[in-house]
N, CA, C and O atoms as CSV, one atom per row, in Angstrom:
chain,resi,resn,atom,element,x,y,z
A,1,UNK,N,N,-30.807,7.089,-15.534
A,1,UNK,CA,C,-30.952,5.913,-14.687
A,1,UNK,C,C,-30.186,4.749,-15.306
A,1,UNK,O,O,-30.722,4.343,-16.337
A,2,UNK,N,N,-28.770,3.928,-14.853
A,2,UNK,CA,C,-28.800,3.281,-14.971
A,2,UNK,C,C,-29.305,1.993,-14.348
A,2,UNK,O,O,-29.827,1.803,-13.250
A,3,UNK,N,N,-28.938,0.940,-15.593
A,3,UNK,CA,C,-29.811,-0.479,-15.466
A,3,UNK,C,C,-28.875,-1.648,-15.626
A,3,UNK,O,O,-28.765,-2.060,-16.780
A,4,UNK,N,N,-28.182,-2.259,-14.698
A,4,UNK,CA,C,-26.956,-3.249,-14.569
A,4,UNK,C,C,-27.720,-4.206,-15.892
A,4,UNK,O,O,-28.909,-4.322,-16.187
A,5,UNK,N,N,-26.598,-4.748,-16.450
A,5,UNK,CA,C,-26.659,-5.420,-17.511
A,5,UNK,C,C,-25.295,-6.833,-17.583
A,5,UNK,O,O,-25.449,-7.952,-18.072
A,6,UNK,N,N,-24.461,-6.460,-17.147
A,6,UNK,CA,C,-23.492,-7.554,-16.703
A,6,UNK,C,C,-22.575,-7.245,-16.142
A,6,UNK,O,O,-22.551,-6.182,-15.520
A,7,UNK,N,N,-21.400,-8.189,-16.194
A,7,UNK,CA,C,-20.071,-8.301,-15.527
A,7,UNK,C,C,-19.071,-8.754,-16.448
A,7,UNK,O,O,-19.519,-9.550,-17.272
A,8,UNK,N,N,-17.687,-8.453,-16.573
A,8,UNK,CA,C,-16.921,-8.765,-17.478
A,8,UNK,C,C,-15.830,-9.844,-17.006
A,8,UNK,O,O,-15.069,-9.574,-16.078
A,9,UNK,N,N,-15.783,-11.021,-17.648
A,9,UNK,CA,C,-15.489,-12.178,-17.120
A,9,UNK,C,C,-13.722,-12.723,-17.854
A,9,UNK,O,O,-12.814,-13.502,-17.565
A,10,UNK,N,N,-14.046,-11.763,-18.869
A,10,UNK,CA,C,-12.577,-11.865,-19.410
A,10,UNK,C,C,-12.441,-10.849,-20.336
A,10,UNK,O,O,-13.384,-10.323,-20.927
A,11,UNK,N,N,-10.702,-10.434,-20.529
A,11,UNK,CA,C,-9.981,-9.650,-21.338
A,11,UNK,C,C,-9.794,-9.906,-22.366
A,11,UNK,O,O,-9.255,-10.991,-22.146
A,12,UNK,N,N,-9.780,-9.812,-23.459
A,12,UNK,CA,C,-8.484,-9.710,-24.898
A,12,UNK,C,C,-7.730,-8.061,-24.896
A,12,UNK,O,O,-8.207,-7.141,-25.560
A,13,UNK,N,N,-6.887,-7.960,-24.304
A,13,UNK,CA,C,-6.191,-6.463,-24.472
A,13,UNK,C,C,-5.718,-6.389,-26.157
A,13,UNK,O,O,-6.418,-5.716,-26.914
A,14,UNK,N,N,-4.744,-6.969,-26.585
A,14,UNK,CA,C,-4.487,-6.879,-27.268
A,14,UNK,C,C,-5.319,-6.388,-28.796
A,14,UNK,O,O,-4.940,-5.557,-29.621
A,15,UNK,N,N,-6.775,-7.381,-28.800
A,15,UNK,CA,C,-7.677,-6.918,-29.961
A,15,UNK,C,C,-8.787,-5.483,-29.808
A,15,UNK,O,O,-9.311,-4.720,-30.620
A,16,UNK,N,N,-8.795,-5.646,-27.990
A,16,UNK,CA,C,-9.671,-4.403,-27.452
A,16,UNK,C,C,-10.957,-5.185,-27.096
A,16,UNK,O,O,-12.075,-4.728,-27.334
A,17,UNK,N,N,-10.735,-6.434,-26.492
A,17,UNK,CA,C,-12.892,-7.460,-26.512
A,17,UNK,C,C,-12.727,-7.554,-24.499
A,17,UNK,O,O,-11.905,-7.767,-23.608
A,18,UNK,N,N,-13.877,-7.287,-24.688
A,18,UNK,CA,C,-14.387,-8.132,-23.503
A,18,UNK,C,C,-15.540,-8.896,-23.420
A,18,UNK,O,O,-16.628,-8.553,-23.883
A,19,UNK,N,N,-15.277,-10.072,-22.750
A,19,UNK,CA,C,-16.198,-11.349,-22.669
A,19,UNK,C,C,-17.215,-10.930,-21.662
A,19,UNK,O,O,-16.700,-11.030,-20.548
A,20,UNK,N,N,-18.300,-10.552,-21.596
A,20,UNK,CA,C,-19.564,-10.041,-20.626
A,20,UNK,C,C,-20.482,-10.919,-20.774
A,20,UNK,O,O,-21.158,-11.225,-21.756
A,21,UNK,N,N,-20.450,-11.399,-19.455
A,21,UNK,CA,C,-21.426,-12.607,-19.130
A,21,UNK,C,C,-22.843,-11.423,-18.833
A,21,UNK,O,O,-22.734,-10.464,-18.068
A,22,UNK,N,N,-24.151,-11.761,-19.633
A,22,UNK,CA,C,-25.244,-10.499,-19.962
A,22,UNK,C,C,-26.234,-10.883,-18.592
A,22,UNK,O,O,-26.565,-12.051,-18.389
A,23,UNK,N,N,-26.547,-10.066,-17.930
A,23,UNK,CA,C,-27.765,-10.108,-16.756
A,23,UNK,C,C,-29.124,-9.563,-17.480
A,23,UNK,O,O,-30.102,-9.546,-16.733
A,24,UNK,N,N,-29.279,-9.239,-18.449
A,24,UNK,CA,C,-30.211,-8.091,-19.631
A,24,UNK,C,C,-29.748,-8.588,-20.424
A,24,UNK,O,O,-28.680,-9.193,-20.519
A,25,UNK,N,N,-30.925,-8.266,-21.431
A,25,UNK,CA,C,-30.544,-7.993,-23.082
A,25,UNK,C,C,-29.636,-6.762,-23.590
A,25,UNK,O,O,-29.398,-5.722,-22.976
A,26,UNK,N,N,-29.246,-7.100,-24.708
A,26,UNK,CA,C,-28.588,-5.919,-24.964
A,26,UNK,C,C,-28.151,-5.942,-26.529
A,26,UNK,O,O,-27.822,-6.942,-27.166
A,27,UNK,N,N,-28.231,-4.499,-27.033
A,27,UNK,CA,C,-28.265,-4.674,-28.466
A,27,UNK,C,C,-27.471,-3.590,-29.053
A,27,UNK,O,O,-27.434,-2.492,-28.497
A,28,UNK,N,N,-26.679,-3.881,-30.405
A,28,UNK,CA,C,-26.187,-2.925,-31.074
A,28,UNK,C,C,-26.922,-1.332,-30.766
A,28,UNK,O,O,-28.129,-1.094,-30.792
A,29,UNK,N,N,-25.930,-0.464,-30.505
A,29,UNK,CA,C,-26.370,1.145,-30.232
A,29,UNK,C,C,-26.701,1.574,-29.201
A,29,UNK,O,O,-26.984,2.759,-29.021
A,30,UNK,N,N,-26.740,0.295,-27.947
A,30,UNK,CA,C,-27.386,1.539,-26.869
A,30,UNK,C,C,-26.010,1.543,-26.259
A,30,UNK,O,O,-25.013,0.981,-26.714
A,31,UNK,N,N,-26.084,2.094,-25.416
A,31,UNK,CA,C,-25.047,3.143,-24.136
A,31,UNK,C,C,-24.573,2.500,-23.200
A,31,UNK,O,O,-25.329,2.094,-22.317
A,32,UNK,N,N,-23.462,2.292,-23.162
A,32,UNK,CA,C,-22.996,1.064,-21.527
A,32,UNK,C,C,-22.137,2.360,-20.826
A,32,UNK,O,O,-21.669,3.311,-21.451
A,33,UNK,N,N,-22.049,2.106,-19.182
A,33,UNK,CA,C,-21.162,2.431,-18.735
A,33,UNK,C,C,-20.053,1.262,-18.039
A,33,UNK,O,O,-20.779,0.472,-17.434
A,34,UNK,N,N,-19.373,1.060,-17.964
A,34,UNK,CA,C,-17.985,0.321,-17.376
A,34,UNK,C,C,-17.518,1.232,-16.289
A,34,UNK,O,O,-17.074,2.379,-16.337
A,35,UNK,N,N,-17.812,0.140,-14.964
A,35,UNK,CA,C,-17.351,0.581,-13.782
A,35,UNK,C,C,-16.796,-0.720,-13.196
A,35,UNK,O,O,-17.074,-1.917,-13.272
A,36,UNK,N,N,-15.641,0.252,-12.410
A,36,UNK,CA,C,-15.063,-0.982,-11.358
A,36,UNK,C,C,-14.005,-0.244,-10.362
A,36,UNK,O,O,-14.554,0.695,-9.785
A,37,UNK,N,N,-12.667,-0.410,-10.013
A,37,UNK,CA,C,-12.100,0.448,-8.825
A,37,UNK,C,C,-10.877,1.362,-10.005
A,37,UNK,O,O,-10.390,2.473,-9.796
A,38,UNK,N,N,-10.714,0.753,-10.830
A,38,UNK,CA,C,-9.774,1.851,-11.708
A,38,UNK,C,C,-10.549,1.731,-13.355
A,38,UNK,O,O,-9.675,1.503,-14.191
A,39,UNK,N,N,-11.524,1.801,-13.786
A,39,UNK,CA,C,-12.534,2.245,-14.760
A,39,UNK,C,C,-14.043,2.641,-14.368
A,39,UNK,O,O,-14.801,2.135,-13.540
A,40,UNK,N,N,-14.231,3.839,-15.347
A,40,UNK,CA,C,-15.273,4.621,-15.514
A,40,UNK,C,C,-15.353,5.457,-16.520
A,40,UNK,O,O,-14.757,6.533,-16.540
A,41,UNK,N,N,-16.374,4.872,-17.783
A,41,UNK,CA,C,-16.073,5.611,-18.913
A,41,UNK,C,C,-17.643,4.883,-19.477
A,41,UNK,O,O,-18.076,3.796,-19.093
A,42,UNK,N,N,-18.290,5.776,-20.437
A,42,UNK,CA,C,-19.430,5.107,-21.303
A,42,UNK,C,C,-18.906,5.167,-23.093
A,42,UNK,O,O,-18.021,5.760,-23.710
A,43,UNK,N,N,-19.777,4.398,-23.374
A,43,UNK,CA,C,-19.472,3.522,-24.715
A,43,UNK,C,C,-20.315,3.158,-25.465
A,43,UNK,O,O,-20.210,1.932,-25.495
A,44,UNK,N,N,-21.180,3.496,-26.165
A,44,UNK,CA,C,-21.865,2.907,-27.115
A,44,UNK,C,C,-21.065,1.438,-28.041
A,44,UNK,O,O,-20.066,1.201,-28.720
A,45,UNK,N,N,-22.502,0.625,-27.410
A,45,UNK,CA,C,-22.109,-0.608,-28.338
A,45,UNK,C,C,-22.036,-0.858,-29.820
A,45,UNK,O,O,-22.984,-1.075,-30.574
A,46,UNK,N,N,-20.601,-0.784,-30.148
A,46,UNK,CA,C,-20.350,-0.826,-31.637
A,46,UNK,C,C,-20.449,-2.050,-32.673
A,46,UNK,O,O,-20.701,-2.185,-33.871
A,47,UNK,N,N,-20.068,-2.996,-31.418
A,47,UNK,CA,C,-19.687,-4.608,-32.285
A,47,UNK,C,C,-19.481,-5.510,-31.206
A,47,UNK,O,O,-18.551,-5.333,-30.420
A,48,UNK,N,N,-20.584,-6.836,-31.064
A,48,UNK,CA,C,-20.953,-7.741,-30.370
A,48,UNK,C,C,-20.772,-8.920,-31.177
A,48,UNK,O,O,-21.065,-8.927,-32.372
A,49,UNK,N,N,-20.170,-10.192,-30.403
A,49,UNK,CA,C,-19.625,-11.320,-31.162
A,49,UNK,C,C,-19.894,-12.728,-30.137
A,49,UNK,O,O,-19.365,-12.617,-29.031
A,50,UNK,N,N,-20.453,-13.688,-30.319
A,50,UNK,CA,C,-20.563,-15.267,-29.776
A,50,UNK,C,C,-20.253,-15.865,-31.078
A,50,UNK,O,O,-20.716,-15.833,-32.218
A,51,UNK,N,N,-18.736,-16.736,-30.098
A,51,UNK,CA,C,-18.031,-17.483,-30.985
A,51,UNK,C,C,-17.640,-16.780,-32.527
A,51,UNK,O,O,-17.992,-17.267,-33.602
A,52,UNK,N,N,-17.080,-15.910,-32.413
A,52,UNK,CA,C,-16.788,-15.394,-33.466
A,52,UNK,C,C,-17.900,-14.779,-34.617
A,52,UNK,O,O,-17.504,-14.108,-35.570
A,53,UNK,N,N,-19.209,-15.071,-34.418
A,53,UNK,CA,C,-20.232,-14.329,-35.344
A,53,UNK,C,C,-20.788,-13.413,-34.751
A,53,UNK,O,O,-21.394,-13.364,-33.680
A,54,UNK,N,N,-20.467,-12.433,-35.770
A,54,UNK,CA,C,-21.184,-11.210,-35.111
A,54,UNK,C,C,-22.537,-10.901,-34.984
A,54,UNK,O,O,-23.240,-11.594,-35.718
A,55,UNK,N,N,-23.188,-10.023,-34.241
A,55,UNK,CA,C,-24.638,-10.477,-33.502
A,55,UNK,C,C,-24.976,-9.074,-33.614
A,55,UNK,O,O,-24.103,-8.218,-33.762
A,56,UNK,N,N,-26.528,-8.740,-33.531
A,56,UNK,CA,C,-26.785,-7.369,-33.215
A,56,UNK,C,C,-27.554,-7.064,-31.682
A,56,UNK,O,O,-27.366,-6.063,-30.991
A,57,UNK,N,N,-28.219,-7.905,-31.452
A,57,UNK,CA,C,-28.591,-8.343,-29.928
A,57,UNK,C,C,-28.207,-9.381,-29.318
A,57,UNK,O,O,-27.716,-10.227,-30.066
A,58,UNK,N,N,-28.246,-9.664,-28.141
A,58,UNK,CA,C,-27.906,-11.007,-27.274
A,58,UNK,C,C,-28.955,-10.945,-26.026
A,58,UNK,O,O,-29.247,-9.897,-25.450
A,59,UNK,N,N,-29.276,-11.733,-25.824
A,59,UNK,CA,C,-30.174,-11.971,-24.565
A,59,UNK,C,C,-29.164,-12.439,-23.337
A,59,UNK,O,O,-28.080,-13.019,-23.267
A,60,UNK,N,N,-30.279,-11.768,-22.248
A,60,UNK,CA,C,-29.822,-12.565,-21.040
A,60,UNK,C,C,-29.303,-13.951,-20.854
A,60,UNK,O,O,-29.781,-14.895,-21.483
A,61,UNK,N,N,-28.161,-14.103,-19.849
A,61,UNK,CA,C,-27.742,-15.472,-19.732
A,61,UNK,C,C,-26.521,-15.542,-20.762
A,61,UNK,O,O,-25.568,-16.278,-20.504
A,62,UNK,N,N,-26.551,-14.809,-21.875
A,62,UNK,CA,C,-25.294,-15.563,-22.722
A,62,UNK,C,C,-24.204,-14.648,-22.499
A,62,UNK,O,O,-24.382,-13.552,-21.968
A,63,UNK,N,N,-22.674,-15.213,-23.026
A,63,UNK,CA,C,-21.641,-14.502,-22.729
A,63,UNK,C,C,-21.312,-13.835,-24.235
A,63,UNK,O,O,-21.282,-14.616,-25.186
A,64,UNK,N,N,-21.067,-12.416,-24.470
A,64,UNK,CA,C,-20.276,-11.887,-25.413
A,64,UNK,C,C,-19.247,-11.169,-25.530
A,64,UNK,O,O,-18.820,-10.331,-24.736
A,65,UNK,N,N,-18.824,-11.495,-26.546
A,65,UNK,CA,C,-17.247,-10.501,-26.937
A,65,UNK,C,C,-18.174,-8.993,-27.489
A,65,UNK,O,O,-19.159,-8.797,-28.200
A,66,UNK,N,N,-17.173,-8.095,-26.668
A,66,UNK,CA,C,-17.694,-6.460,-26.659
A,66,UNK,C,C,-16.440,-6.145,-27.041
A,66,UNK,O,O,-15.373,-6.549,-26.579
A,67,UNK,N,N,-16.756,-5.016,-28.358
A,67,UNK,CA,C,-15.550,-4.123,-28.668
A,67,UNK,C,C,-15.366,-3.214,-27.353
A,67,UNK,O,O,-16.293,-2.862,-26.623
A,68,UNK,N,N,-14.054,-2.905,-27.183
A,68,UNK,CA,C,-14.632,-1.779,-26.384
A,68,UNK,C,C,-13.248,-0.277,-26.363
A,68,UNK,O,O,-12.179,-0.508,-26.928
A,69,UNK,N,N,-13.417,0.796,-25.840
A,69,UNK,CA,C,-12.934,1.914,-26.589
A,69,UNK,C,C,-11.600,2.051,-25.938
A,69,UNK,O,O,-10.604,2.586,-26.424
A,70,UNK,N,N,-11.754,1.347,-24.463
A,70,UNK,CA,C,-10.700,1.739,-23.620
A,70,UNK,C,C,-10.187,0.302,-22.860
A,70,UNK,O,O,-10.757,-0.709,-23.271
A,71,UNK,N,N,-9.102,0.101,-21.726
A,71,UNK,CA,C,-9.081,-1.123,-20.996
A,71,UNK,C,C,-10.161,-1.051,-19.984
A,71,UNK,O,O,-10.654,-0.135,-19.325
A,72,UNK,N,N,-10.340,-2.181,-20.071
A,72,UNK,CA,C,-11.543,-2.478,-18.956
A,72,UNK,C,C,-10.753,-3.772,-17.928
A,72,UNK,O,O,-9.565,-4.007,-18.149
A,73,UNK,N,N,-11.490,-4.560,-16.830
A,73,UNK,CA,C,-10.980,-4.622,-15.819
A,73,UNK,C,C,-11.579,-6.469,-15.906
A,73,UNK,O,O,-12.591,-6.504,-16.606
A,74,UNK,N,N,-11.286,-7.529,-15.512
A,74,UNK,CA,C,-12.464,-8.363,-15.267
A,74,UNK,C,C,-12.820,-7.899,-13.763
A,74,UNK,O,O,-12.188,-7.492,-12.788
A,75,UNK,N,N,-14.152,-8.173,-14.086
A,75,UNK,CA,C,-14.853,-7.823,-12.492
A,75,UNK,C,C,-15.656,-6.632,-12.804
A,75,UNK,O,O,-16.629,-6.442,-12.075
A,76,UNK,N,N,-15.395,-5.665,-13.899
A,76,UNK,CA,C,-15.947,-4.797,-14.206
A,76,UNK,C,C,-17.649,-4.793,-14.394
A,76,UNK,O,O,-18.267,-5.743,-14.874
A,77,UNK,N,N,-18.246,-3.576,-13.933
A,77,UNK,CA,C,-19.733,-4.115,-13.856
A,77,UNK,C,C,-19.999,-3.679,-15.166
A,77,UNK,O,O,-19.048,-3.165,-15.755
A,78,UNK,N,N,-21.490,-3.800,-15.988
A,78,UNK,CA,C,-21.652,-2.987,-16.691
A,78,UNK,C,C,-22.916,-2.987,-16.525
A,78,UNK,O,O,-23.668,-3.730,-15.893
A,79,UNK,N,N,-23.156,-1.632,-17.464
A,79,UNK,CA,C,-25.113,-0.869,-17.403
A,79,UNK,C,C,-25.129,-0.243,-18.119
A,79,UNK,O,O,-24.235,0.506,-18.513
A,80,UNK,N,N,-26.489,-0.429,-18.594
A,80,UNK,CA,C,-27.176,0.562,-19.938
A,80,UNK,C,C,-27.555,2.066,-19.218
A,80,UNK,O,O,-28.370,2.068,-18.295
A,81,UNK,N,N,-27.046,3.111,-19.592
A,81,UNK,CA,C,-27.345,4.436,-19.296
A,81,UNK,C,C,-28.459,4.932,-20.046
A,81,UNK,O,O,-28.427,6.160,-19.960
A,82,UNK,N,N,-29.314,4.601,-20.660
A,82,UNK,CA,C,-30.534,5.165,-21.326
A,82,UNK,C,C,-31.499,4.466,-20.763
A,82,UNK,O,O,-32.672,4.666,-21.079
C-alpha cells in the first residue's frame, strides 16, 4: 500500500537532489516510489538535507533535498511503499 508523501518541486541533476516539498513525515530508510509521466522507480531513502544539514527525519510541511538514484521529474509525486 502506498502512502503519498510529497511532490518534487525542484531538480539538482548535476549532484543527483531533489527538493520535495513533504505531505508526511519521512525518515532515513524507508522506501519511496517516484512517479510521474516518464518516471517510475523505488528508492530507499539514503540522505536527506534542509539547507545543507543533514537530517534523519523531516516532518510534514517542510521542503528537502533527497539523494536520489535516478532522474526524477519536477511534478513528480512521491510515496512511502511500506
Amino acid at each position: 500500500m502506498e502512502k503519498p508523501v510529497g511532490k518534487v518541486t525542484h531538480i539538482f541533476p548535476k549532484i543527483g537532489v531533489a527538493v520535495v516539498a513533504l505531505s508526511d513525515d519521512l525518515k532515513v530508510g524507508e522506501e519511496l516510489r517516484f512517479k510521474g509521466p516518464h518516471t517510475d522507480f523505488t528508492q530507499k531513502v539514503t540522505s536527506m538535507q534542509i539547507e545543507h544539514t543533514a537530517i534523519t527525519t523531516a516532518a510534514r510541511g517542510q521542503q528537502i533535498g533527497l539523494k536520489v538514484d535516478r532522474d526524477v521529474k519536477v511534478g513528480d509525486l512521491v510515496s512511502k511503499t511500506g
